[in-house]
LUMMARVO-36832 format. One record per residue: residue number from 1; residue in three letters; chain; z, y, x of N, C-alpha, C in turn. Coordinates in steps of 0.001 Angstrom, whole numbers, always signed. Atoms other than C-alpha are relative to their C-alpha. Layout:
<dofis>
seq:NUM | type:ALA | mol:A | n.c3:Z | n.c2:Y | n.c1:X | ca.c3:Z | ca.c2:Y | ca.c1:X | c.c3:Z | c.c2:Y | c.c1:X
...
</dofis>
This chain:
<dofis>
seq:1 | type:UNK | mol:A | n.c3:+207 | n.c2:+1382 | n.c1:-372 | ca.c3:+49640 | ca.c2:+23452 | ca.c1:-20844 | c.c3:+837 | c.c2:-863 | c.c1:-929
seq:2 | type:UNK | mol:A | n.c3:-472 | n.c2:+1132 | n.c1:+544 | ca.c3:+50236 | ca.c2:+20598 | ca.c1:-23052 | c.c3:+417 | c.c2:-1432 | c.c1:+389
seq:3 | type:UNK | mol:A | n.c3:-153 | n.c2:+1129 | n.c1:-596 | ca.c3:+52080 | ca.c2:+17722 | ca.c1:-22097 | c.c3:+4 | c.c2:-1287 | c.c1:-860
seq:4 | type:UNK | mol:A | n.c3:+16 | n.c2:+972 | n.c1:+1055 | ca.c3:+51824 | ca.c2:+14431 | ca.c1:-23453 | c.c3:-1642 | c.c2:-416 | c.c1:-430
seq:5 | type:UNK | mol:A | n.c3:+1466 | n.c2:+523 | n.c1:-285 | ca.c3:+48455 | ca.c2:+12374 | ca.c1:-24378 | c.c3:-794 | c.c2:+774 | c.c1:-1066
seq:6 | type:UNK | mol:A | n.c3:+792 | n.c2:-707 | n.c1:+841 | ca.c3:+45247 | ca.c2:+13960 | ca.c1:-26119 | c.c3:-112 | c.c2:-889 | c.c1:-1001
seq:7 | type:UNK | mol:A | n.c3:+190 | n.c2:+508 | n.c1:+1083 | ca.c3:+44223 | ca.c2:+13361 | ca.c1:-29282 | c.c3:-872 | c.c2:-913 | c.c1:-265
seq:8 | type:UNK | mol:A | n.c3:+1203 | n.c2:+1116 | n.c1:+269 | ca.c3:+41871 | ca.c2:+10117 | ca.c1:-30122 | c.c3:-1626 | c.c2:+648 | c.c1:+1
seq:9 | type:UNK | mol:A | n.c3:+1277 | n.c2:-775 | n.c1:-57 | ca.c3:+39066 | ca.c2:+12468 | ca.c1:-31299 | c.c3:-5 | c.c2:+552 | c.c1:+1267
seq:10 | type:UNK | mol:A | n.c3:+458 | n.c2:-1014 | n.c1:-1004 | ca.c3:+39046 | ca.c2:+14690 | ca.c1:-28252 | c.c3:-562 | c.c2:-1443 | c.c1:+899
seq:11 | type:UNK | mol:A | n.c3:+235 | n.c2:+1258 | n.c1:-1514 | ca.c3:+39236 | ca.c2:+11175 | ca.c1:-25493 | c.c3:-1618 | c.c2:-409 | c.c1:-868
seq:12 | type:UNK | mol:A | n.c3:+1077 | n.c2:+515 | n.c1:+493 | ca.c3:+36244 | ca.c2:+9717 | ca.c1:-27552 | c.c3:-1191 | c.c2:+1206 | c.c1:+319
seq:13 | type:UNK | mol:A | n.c3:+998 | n.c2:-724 | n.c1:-196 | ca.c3:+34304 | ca.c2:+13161 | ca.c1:-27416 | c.c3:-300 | c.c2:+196 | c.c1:+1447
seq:14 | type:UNK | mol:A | n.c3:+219 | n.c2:-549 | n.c1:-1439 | ca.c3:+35081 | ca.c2:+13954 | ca.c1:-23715 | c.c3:-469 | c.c2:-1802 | c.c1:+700
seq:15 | type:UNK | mol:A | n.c3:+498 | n.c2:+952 | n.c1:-502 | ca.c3:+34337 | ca.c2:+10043 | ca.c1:-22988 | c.c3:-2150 | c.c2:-177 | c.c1:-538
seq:16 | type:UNK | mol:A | n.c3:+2028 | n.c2:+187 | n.c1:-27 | ca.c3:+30381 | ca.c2:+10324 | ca.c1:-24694 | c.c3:-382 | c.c2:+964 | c.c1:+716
seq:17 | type:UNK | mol:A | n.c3:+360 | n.c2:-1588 | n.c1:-733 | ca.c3:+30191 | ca.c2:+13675 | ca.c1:-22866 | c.c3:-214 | c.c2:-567 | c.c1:+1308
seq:18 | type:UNK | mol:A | n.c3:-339 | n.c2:+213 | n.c1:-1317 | ca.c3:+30820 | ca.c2:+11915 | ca.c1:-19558 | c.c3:-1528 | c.c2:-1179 | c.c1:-373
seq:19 | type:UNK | mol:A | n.c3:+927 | n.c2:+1257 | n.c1:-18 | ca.c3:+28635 | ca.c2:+8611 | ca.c1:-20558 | c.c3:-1835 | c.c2:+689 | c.c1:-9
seq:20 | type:UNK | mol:A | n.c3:+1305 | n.c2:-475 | n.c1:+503 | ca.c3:+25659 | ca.c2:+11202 | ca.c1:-22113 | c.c3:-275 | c.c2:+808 | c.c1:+1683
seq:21 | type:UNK | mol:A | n.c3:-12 | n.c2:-298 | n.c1:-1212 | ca.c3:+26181 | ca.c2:+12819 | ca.c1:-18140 | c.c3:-596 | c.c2:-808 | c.c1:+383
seq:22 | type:UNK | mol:A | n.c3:+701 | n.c2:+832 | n.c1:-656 | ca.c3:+25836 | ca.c2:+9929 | ca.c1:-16403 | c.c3:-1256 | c.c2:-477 | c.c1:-260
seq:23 | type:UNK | mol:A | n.c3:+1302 | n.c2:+922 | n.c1:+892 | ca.c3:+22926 | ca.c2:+8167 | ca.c1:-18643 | c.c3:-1133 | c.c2:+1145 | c.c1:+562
seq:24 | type:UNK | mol:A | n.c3:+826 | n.c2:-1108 | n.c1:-326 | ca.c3:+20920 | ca.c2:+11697 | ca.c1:-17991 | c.c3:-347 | c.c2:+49 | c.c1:+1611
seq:25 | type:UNK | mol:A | n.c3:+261 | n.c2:+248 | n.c1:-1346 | ca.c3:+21426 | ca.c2:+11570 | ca.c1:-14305 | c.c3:-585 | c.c2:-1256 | c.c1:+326
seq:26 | type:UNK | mol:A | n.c3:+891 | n.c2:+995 | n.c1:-469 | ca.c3:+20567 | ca.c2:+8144 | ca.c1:-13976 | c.c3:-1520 | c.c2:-322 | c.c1:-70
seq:27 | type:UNK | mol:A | n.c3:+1836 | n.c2:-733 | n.c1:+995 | ca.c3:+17502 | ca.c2:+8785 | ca.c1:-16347 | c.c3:-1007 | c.c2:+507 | c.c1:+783
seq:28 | type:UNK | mol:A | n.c3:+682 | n.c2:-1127 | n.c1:-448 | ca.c3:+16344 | ca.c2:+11257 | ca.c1:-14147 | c.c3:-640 | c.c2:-798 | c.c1:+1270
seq:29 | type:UNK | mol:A | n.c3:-175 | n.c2:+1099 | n.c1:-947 | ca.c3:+16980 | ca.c2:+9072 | ca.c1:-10965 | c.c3:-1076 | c.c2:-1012 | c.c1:+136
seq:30 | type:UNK | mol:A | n.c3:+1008 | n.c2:+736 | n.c1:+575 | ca.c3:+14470 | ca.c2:+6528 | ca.c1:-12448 | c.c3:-1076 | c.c2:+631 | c.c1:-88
seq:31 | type:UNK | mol:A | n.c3:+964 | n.c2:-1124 | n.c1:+784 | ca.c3:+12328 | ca.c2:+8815 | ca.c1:-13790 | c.c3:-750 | c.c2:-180 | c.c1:+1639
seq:32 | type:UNK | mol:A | n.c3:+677 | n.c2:-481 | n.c1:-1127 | ca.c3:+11539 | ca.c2:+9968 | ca.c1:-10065 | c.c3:-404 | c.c2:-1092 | c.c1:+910
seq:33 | type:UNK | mol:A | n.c3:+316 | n.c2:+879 | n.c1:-1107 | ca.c3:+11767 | ca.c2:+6677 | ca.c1:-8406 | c.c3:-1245 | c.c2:-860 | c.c1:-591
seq:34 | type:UNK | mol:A | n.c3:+1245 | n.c2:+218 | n.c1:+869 | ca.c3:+8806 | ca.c2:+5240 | ca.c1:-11048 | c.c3:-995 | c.c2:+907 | c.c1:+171
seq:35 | type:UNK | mol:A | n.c3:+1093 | n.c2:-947 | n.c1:-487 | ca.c3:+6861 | ca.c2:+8616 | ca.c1:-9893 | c.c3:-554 | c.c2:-560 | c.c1:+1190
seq:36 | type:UNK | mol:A | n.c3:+490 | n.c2:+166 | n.c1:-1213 | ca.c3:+6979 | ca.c2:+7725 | ca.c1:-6420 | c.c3:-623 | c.c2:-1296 | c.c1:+132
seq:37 | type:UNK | mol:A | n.c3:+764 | n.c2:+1558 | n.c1:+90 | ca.c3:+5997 | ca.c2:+4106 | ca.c1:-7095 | c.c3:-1296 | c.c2:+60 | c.c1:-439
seq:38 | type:UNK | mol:A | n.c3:+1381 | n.c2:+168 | n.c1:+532 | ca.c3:+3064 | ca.c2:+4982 | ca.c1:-9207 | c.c3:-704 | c.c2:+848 | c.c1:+1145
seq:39 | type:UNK | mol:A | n.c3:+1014 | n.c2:-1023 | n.c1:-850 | ca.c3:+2073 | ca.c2:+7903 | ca.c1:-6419 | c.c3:-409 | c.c2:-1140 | c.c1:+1409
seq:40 | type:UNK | mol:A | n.c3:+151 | n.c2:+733 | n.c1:-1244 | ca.c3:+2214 | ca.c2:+4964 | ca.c1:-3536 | c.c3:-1193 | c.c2:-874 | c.c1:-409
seq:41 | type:UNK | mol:A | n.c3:+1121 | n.c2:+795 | n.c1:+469 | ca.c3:+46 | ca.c2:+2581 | ca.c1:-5645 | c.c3:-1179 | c.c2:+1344 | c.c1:-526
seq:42 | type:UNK | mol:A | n.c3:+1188 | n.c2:-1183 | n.c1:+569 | ca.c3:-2813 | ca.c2:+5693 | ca.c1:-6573 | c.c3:-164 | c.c2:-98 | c.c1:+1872
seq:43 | type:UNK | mol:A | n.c3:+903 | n.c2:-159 | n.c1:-1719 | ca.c3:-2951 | ca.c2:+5999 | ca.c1:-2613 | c.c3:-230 | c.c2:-1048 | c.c1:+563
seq:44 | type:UNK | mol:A | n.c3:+628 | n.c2:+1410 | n.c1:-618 | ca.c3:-3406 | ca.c2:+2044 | ca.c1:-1916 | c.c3:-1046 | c.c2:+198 | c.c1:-778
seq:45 | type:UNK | mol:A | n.c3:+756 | n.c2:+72 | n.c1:+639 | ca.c3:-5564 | ca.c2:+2079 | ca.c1:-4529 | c.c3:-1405 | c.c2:+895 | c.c1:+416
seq:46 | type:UNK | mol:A | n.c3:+1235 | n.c2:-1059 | n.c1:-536 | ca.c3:-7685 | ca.c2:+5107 | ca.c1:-3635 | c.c3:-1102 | c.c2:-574 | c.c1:+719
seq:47 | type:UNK | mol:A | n.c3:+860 | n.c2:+655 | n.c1:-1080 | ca.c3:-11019 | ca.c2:+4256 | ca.c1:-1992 | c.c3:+147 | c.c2:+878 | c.c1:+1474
seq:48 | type:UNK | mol:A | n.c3:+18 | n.c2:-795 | n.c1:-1363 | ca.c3:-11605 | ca.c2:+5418 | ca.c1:+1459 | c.c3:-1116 | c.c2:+1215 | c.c1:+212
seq:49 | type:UNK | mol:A | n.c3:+936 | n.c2:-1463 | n.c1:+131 | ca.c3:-13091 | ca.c2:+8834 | ca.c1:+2259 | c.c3:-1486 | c.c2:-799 | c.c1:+510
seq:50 | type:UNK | mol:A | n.c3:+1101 | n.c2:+352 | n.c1:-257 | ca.c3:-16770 | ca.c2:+8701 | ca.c1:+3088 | c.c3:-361 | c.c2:-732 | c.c1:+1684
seq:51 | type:UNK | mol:A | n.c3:+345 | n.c2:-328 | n.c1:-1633 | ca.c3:-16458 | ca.c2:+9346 | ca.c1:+6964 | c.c3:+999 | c.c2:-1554 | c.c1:+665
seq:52 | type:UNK | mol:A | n.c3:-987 | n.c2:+1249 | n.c1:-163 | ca.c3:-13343 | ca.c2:+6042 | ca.c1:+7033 | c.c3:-712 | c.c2:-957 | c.c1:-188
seq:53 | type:UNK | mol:A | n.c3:+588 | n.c2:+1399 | n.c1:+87 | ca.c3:-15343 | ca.c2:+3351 | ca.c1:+5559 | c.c3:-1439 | c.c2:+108 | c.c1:+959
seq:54 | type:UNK | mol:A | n.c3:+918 | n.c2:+94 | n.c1:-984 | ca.c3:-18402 | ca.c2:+4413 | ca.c1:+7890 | c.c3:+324 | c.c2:-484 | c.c1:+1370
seq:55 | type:UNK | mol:A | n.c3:-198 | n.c2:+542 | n.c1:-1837 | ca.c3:-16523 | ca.c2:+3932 | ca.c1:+11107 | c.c3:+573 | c.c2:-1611 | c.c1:-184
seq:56 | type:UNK | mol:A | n.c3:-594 | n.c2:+1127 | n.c1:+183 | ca.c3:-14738 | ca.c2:+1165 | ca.c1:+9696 | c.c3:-1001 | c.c2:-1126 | c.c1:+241
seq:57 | type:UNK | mol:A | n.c3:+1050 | n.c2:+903 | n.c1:-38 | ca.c3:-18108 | ca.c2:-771 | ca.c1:+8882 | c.c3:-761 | c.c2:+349 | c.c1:+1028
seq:58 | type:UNK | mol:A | n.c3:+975 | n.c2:-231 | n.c1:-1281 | ca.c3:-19691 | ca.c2:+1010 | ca.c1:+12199 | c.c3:+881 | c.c2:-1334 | c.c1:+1037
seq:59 | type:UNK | mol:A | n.c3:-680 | n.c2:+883 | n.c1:-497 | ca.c3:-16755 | ca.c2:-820 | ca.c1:+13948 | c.c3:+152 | c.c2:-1604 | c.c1:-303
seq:60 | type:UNK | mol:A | n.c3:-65 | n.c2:+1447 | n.c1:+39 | ca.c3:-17096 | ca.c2:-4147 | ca.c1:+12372 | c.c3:-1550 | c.c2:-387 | c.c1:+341
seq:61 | type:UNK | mol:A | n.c3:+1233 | n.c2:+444 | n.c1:-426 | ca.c3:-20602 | ca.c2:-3962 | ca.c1:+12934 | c.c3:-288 | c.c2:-383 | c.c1:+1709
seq:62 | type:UNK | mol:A | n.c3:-159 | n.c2:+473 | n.c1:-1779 | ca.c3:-19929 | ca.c2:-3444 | ca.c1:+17033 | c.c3:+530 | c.c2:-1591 | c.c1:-255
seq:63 | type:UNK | mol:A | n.c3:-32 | n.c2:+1256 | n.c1:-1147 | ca.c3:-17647 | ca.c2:-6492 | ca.c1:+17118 | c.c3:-650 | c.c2:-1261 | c.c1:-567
seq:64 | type:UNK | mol:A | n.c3:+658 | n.c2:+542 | n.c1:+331 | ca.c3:-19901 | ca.c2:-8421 | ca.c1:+14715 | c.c3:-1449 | c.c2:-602 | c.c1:+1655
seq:65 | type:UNK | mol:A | n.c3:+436 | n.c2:-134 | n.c1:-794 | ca.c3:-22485 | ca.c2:-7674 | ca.c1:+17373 | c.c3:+402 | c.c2:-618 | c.c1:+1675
seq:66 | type:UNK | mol:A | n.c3:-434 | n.c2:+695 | n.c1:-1543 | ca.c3:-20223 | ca.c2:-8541 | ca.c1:+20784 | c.c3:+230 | c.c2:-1450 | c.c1:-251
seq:67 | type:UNK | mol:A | n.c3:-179 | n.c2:+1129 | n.c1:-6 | ca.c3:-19646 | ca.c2:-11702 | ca.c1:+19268 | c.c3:-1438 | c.c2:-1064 | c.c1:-196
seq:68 | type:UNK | mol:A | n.c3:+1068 | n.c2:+860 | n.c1:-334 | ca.c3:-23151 | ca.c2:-12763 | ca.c1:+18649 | c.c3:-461 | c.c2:-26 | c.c1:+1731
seq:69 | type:UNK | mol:A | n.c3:+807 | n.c2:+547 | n.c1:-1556 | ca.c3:-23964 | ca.c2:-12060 | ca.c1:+22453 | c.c3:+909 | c.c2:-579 | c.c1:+721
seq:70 | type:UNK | mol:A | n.c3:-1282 | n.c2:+785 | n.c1:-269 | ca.c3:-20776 | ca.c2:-13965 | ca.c1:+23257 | c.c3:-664 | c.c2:-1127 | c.c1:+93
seq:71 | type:UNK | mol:A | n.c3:+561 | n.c2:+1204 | n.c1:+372 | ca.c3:-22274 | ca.c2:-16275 | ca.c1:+21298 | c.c3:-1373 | c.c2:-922 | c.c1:+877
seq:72 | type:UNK | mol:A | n.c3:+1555 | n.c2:+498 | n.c1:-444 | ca.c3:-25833 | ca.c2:-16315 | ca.c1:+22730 | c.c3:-243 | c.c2:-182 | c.c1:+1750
seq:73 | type:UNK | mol:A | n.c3:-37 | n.c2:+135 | n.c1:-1376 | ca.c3:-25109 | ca.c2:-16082 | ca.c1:+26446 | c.c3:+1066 | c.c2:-1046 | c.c1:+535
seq:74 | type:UNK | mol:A | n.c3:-509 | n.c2:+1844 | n.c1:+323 | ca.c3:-22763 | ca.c2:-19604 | ca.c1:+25863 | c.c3:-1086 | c.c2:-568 | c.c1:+304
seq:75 | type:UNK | mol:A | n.c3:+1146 | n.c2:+1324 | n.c1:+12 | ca.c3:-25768 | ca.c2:-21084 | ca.c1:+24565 | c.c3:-785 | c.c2:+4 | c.c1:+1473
seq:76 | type:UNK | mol:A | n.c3:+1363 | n.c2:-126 | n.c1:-1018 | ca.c3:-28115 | ca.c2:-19594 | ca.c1:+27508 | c.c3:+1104 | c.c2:-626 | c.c1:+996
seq:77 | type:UNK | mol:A | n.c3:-339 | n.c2:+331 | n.c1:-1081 | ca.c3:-25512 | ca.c2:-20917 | ca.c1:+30063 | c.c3:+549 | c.c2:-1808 | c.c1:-353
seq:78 | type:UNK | mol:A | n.c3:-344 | n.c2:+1686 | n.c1:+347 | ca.c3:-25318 | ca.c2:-24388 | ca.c1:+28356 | c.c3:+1698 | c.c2:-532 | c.c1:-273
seq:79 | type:UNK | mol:A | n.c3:-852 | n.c2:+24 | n.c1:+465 | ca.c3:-21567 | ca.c2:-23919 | ca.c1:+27833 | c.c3:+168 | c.c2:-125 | c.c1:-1398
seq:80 | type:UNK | mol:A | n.c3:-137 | n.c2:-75 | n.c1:+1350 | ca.c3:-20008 | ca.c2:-24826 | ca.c1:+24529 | c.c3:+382 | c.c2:+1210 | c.c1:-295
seq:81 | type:UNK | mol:A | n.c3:-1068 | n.c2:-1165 | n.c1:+256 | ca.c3:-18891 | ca.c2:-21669 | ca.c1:+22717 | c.c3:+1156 | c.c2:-27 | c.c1:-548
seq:82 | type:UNK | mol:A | n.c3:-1755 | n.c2:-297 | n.c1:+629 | ca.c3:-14899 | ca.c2:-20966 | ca.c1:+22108 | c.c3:-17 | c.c2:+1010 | c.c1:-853
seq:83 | type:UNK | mol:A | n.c3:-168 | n.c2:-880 | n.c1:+1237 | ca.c3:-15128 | ca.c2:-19560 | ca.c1:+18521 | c.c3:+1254 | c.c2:+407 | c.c1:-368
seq:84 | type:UNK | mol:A | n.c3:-1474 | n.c2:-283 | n.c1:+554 | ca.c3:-12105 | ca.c2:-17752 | ca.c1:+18181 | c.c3:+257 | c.c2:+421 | c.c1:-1857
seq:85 | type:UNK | mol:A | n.c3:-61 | n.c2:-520 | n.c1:+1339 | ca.c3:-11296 | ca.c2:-17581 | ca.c1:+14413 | c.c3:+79 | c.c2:+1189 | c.c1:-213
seq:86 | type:UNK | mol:A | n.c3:-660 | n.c2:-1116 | n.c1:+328 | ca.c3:-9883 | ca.c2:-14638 | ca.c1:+14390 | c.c3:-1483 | c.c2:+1330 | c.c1:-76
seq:87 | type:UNK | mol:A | n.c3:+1611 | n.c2:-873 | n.c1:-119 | ca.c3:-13713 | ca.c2:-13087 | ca.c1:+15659 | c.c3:-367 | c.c2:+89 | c.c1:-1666
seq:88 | type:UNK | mol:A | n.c3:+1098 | n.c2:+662 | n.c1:+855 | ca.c3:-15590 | ca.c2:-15150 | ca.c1:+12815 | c.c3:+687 | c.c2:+775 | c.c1:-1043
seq:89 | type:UNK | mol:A | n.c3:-555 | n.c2:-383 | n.c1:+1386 | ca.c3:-12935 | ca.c2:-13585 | ca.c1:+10032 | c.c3:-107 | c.c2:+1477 | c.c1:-154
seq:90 | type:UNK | mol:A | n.c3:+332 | n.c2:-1664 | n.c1:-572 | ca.c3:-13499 | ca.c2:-10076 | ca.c1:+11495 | c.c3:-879 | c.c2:+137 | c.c1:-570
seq:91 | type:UNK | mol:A | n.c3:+1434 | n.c2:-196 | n.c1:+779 | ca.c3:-17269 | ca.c2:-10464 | ca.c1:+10735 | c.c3:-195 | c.c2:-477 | c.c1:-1375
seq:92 | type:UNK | mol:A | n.c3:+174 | n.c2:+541 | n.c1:+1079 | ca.c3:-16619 | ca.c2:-11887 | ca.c1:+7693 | c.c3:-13 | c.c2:+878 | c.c1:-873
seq:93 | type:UNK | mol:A | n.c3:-444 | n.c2:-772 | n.c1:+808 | ca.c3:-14963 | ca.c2:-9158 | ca.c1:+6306 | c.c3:-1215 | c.c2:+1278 | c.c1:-249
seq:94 | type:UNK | mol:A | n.c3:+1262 | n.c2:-800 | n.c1:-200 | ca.c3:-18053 | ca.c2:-6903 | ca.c1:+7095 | c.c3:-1054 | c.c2:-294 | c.c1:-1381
seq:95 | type:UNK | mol:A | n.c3:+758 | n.c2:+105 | n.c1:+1654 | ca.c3:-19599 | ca.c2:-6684 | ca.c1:+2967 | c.c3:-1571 | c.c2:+798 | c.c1:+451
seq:96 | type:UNK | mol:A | n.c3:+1214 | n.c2:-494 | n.c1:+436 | ca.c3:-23381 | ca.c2:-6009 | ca.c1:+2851 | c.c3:-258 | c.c2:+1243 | c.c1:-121
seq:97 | type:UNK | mol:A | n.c3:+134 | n.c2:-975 | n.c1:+1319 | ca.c3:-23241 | ca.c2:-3445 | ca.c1:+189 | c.c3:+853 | c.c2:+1439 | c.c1:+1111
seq:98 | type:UNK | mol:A | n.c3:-651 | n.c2:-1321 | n.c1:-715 | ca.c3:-20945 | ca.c2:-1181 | ca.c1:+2642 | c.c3:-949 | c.c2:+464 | c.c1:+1605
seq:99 | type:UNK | mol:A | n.c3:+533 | n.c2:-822 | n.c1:-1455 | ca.c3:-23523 | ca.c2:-845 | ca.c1:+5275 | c.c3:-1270 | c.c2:+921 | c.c1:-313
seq:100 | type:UNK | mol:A | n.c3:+601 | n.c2:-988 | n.c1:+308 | ca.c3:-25147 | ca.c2:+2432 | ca.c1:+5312 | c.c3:-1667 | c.c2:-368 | c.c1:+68
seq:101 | type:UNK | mol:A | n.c3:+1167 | n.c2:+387 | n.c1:-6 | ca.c3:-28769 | ca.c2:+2092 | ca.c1:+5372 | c.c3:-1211 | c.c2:+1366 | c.c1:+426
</dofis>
């Protein structure tokens, strides 16, 4: 055992040794947390299986449906109808092109 301080060269080598450590770990760190970000956006992104967007658009088609006879048994009782937005934006969302045929 040597007492007394190291030599300039050695502190400089054992200080990039430590920095080229850390930089690698952090590296890595990143590395994985940019995986999991791109794997979360690939599964928003993804479309929906076949059998999901069928019930989905079967289901907007029901309350499409309860809201026209909502609608139509108002009119037949001469009441105004109480359009709840929230219905009308439901059926809105209901695209054409996604209903099976």
């Amino acid at each position: 055992v040597v007492v007394g301080e190291a030599p300039a060269s050695f502190r400089a080598f054992s200080q990039e040794m430590m920095l080229r450590i850390k930089q690698e770990a952090l590296t890595a760190e990143f590395k994985a947390k940019v995986q999991e970000e791109r794997k979360k956006t690939a599964e928003k992104q993804q479309p929906l299986d076949p059998e999901n967007k069928a019930k989905k658009v079967q289901d907007a088609l029901k309350r499409k449906a309860e809201f026209e006879r909502r609608k139509r048994e108002a009119e037949t009782r001469g009441e105004p109808f109480d359009e709840k937005e929230d219905d009308e934006e439901e059926v809105k969302d209901v695209e054409l092109e996604d209903v099976p045929q």
